[in-house]
Biopython code that builds the backbone (N, CA, C, O; Angstrom):
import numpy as np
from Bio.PDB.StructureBuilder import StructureBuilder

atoms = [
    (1, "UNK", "N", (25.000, 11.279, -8.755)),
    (1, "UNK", "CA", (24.656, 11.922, -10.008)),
    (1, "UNK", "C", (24.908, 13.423, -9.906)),
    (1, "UNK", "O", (25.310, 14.044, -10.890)),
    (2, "UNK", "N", (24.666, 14.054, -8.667)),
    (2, "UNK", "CA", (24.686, 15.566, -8.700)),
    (2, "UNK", "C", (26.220, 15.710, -8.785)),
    (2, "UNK", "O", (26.719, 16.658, -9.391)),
    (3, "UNK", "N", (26.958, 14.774, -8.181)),
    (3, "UNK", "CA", (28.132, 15.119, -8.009)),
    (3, "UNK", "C", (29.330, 14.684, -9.026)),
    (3, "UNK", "O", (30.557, 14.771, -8.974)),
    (4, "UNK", "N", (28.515, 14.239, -9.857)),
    (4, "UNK", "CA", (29.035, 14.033, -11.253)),
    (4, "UNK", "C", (30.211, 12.225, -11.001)),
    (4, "UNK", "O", (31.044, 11.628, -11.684)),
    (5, "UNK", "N", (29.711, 12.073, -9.948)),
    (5, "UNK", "CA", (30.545, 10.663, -9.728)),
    (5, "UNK", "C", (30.478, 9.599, -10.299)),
    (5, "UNK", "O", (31.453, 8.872, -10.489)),
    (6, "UNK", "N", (29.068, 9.298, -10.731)),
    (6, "UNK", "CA", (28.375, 8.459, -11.257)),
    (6, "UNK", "C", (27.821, 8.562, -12.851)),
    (6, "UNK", "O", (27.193, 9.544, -13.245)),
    (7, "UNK", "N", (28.008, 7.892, -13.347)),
    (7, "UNK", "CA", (28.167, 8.858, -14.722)),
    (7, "UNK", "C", (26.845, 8.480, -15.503)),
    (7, "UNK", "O", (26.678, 8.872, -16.658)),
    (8, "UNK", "N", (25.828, 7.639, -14.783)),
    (8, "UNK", "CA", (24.126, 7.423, -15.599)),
    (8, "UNK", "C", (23.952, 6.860, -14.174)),
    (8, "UNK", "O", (24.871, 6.460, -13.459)),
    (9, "UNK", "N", (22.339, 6.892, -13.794)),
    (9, "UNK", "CA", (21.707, 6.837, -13.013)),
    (9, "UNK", "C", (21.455, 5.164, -12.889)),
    (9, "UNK", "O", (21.381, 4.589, -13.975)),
    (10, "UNK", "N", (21.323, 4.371, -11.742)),
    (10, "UNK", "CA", (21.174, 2.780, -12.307)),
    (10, "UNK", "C", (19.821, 2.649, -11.890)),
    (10, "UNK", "O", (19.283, 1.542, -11.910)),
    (11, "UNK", "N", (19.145, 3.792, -11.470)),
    (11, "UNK", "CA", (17.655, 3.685, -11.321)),
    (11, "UNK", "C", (16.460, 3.851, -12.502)),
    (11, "UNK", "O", (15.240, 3.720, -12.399)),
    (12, "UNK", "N", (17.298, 4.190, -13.658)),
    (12, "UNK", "CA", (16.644, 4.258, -15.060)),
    (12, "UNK", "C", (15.732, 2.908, -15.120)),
    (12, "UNK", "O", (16.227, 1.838, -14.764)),
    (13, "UNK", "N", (14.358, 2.988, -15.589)),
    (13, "UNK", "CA", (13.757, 1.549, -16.124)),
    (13, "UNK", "C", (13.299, 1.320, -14.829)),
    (13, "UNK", "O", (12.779, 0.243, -15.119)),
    (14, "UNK", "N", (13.098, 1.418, -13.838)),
    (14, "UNK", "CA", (13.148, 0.764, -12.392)),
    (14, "UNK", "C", (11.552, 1.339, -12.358)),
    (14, "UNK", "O", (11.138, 2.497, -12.297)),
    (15, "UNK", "N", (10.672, -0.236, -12.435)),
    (15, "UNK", "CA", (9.108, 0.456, -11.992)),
    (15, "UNK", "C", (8.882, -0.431, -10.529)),
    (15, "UNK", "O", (8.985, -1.579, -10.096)),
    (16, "UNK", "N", (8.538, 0.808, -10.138)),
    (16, "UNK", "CA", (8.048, 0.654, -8.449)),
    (16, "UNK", "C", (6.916, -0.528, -8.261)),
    (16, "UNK", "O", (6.000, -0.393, -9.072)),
    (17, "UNK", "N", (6.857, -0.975, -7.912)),
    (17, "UNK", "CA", (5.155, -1.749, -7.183)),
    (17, "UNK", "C", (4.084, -0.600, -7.266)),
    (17, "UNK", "O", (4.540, 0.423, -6.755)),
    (18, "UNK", "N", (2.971, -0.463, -7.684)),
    (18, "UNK", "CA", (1.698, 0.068, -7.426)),
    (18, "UNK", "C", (1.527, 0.096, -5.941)),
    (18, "UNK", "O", (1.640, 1.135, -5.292)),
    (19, "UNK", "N", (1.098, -1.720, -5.128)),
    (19, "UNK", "CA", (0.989, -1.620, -4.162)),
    (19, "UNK", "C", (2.123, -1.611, -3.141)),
    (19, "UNK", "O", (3.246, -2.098, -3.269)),
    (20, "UNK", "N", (1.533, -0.875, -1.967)),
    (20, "UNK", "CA", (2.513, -1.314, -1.153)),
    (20, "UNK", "C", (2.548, -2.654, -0.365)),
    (20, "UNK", "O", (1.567, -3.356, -0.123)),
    (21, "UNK", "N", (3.974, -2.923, 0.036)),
    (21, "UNK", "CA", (4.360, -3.867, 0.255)),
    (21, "UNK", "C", (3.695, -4.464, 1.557)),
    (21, "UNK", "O", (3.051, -3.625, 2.186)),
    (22, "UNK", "N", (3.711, -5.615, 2.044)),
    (22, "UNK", "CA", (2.802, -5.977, 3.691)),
    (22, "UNK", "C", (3.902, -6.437, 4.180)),
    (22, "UNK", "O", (4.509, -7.482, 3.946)),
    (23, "UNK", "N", (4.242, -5.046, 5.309)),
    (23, "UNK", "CA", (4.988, -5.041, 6.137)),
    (23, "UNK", "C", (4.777, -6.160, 7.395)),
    (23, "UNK", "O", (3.806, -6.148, 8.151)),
    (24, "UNK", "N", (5.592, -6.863, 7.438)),
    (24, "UNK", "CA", (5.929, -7.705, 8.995)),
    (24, "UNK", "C", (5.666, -7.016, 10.611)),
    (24, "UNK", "O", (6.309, -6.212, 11.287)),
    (25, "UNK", "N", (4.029, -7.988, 10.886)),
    (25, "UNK", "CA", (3.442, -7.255, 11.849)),
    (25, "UNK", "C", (3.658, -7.822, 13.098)),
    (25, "UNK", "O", (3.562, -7.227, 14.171)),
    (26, "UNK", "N", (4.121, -9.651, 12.839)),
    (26, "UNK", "CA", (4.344, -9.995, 13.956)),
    (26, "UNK", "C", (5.787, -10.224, 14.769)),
    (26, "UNK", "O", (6.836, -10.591, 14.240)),
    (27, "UNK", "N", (5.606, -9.949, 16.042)),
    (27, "UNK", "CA", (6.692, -10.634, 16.776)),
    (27, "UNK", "C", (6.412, -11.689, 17.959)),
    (27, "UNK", "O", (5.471, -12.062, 18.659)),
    (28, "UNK", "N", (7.552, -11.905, 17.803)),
    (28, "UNK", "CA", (7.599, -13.808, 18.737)),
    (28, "UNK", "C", (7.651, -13.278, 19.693)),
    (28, "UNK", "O", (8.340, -12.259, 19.749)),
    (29, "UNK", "N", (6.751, -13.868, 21.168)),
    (29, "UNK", "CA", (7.334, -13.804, 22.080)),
    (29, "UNK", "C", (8.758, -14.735, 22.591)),
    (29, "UNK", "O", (9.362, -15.687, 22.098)),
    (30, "UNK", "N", (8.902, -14.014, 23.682)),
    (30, "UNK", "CA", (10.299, -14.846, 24.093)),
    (30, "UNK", "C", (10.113, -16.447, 23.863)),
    (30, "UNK", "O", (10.722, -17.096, 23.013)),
    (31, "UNK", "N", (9.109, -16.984, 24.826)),
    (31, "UNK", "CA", (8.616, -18.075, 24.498)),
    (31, "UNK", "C", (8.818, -18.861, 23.545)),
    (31, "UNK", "O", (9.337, -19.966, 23.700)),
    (32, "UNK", "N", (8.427, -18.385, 22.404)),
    (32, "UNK", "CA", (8.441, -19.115, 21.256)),
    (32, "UNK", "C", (9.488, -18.724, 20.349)),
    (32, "UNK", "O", (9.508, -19.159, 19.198)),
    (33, "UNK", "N", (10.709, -17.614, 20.970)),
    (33, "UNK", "CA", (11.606, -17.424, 20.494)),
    (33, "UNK", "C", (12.964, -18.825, 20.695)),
    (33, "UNK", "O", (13.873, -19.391, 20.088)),
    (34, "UNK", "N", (12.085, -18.779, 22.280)),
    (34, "UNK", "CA", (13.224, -19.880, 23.058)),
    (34, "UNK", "C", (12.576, -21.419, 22.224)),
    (34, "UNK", "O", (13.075, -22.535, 22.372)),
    (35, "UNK", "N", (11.709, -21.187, 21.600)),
    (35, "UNK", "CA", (10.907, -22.782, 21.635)),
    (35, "UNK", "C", (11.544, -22.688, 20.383)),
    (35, "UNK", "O", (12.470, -23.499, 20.370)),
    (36, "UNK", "N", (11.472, -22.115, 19.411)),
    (36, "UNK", "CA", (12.014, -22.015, 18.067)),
    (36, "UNK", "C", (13.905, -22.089, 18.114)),
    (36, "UNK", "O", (14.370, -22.690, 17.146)),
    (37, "UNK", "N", (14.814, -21.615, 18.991)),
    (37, "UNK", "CA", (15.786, -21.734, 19.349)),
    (37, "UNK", "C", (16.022, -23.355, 19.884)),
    (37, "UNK", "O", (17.163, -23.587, 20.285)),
    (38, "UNK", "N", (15.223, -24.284, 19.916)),
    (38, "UNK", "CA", (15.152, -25.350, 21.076)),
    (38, "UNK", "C", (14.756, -26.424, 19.506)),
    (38, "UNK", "O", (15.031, -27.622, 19.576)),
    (39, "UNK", "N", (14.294, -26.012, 18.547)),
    (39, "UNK", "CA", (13.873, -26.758, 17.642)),
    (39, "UNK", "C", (14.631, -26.935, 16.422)),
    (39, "UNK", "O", (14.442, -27.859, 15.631)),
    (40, "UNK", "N", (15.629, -25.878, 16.276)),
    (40, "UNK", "CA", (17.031, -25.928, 15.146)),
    (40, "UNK", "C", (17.904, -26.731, 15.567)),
    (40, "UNK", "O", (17.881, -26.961, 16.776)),
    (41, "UNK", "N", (18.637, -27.211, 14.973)),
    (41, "UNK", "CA", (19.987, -27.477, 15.251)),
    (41, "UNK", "C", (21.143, -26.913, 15.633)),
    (41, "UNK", "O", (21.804, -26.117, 14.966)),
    (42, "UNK", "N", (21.462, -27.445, 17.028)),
    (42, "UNK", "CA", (22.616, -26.837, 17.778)),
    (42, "UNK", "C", (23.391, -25.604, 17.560)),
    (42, "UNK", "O", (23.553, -24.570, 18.208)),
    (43, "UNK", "N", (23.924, -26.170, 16.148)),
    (43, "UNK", "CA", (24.694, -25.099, 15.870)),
    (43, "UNK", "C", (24.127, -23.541, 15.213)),
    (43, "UNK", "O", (24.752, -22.483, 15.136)),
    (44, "UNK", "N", (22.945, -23.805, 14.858)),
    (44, "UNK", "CA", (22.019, -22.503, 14.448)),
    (44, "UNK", "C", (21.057, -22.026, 15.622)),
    (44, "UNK", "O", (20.033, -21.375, 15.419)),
    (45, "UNK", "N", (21.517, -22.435, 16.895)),
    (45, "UNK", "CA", (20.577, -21.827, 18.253)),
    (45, "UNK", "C", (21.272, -20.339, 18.185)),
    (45, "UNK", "O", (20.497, -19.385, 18.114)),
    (46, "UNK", "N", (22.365, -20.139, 18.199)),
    (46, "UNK", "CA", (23.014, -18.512, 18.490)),
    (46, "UNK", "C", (22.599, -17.379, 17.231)),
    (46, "UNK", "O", (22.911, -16.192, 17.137)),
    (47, "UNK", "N", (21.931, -18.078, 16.491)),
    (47, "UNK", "CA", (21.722, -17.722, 15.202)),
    (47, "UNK", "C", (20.269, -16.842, 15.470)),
    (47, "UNK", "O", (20.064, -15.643, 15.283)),
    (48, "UNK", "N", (19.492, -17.731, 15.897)),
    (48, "UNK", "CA", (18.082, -17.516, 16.313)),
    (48, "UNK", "C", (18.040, -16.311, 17.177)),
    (48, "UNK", "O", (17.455, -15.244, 16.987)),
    (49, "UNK", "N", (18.835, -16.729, 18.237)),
    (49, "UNK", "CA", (18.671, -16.103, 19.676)),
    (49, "UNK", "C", (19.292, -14.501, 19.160)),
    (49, "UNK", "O", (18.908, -13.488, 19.746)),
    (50, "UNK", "N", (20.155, -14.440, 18.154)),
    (50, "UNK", "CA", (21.193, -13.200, 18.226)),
    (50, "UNK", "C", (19.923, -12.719, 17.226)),
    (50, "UNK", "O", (19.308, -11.813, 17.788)),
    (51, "UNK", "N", (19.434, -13.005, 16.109)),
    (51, "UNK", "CA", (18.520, -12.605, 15.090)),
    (51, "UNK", "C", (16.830, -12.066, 16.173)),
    (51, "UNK", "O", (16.060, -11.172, 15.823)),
    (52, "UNK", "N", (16.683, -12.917, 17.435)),
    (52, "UNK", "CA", (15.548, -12.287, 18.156)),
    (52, "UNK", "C", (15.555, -11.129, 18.983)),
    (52, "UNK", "O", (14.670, -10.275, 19.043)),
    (53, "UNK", "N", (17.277, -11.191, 20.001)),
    (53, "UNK", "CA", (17.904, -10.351, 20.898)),
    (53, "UNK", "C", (18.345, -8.812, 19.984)),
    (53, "UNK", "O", (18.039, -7.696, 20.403)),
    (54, "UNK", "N", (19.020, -9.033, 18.836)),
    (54, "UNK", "CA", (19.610, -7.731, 18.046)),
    (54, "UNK", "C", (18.897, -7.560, 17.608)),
    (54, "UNK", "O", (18.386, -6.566, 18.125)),
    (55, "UNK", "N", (18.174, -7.995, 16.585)),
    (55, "UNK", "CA", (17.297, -7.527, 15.237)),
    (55, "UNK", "C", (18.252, -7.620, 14.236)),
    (55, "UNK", "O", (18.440, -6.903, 13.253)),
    (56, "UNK", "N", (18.644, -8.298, 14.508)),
    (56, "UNK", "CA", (20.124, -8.285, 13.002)),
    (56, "UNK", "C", (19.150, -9.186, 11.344)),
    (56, "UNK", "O", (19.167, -10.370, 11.008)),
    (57, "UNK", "N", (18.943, -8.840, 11.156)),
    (57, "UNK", "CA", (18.686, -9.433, 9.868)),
    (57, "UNK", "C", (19.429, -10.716, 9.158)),
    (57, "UNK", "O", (20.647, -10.654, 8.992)),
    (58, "UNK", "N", (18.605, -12.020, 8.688)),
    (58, "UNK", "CA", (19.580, -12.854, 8.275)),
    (58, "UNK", "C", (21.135, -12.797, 7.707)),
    (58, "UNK", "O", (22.131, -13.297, 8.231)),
    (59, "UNK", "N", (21.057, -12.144, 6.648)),
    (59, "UNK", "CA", (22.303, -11.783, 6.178)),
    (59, "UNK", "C", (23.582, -11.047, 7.007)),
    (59, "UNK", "O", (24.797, -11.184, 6.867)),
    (60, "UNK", "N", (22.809, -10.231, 7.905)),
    (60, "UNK", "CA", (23.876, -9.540, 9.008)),
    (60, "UNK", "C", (24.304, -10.899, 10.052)),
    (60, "UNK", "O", (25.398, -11.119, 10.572)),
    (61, "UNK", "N", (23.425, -11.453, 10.116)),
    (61, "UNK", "CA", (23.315, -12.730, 11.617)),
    (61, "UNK", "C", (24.537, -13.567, 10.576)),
    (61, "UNK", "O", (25.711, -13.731, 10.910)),
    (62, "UNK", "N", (24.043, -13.934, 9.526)),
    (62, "UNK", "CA", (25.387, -15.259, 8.690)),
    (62, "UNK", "C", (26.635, -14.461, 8.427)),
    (62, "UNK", "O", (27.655, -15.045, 8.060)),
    (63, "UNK", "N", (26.610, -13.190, 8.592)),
    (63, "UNK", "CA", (27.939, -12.602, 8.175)),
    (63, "UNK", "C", (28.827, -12.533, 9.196)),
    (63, "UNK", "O", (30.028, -12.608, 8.938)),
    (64, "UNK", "N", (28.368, -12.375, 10.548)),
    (64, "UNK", "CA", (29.208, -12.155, 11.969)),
    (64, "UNK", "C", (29.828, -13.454, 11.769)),
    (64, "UNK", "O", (29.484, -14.626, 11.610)),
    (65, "UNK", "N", (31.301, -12.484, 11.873)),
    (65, "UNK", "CA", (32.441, -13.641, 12.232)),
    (65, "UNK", "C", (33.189, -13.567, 13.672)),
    (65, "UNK", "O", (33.640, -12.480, 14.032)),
    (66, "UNK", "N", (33.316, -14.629, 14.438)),
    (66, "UNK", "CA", (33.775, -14.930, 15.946)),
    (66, "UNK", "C", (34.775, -13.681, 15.992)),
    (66, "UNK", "O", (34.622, -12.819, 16.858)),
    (67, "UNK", "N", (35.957, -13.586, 14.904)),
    (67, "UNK", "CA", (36.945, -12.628, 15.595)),
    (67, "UNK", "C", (36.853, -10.947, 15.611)),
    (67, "UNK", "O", (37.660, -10.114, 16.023)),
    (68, "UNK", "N", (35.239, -10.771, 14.853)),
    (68, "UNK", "CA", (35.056, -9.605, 15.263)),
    (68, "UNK", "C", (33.663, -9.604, 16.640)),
    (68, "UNK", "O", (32.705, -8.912, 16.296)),
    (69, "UNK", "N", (33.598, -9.876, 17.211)),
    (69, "UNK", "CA", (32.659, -10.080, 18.004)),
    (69, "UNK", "C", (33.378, -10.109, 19.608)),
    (69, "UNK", "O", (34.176, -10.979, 19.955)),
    (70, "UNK", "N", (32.972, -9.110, 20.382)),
    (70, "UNK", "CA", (33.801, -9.289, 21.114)),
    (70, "UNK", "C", (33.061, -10.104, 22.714)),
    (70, "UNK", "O", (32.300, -9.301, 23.255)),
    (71, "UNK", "N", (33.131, -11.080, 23.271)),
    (71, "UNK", "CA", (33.060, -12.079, 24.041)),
    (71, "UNK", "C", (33.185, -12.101, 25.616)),
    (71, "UNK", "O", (32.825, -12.938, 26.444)),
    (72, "UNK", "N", (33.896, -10.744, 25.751)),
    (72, "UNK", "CA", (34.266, -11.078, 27.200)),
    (72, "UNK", "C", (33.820, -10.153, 28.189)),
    (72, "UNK", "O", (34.599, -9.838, 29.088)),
    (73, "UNK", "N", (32.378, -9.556, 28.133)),
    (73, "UNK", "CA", (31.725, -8.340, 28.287)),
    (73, "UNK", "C", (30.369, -8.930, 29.531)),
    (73, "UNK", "O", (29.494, -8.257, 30.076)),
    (74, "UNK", "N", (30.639, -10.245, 29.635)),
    (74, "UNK", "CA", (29.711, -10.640, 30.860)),
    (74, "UNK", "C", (29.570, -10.489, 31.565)),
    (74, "UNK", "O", (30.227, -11.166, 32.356)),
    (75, "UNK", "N", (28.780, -9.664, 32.057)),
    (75, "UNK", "CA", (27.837, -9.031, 33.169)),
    (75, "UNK", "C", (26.981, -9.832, 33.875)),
    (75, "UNK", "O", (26.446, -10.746, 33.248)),
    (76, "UNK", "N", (26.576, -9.616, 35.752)),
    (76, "UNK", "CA", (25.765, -9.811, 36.013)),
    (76, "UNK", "C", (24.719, -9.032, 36.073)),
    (76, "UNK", "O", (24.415, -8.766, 37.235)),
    (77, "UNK", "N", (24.039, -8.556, 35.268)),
    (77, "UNK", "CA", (23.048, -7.478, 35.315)),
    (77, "UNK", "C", (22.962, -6.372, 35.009)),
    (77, "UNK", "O", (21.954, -5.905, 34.480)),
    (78, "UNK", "N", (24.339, -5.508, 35.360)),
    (78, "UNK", "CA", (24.630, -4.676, 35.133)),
    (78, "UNK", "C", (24.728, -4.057, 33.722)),
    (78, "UNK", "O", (24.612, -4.707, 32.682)),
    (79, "UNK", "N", (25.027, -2.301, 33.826)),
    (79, "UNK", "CA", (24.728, -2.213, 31.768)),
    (79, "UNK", "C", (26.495, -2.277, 31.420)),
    (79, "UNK", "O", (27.482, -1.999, 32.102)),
    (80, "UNK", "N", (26.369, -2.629, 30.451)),
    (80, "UNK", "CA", (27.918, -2.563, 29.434)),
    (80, "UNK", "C", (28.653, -1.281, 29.919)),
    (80, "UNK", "O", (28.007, -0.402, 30.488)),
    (81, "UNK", "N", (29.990, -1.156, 29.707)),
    (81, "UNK", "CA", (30.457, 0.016, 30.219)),
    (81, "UNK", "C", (30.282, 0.721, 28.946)),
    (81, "UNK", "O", (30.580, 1.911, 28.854)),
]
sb = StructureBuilder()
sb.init_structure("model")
sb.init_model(0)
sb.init_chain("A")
sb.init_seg("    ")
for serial, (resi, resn, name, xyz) in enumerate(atoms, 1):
    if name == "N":
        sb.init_residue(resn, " ", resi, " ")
    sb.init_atom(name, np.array(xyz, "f"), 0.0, 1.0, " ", f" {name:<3s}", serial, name[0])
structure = sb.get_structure()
C-alpha cells in the first residue's frame, strides 16, 4: 500500500478475534512420536517422523517433493558439512 503497488488494502472488513487464540502447548515425546509413526500407514511413516524431526507443518510436509530433497547426506554422527 505505501508503495503504491497494491491498489486497496485486502485487510479492509477483516475483524480480529476478541480472544486470543490457545496456542499448542504440547509436545510428543520421541516415544510416542515413534509409537504414532508405528500406527499410520507405511507410506505416511516419513510423513510423521519428518513433521516431528523438522517442525515442518502439514502443508510444508505434503508439499516436499523427492526431487527436491536431497538424500545422500548420511552421516554417522557427525554434523552436515
Amino acid at each position: 500500500m505505501r508503495d503504491r503497488i497494491v491498489a486497496a488494502s485486502p485487510c479492509v472488513d477483516i475483524r480480529l478475534s476478541r480472544s486470543p487464540t490457545k496456542a499448542v502447548d504440547e509436545v510428543l515425546e520421541p516415544d510416542q512420536v515413534l509409537a504414532l509413526a508405528a500406527a499410520v500407514p507405511r507410506r505416511y511413516r516419513a510423513v510423521v517422523l519428518s513433521g516431528a524431526g523438522l517442525g515442518l507443518r502439514p502443508g510444508e510436509l505434503f508439499g516436499l517433493a523427492t526431487d527436491r530433497l536431497e538424500l545422500t547426506f548420511r552421516t554417522s554422527g557427525e554434523a552436515f558439512p
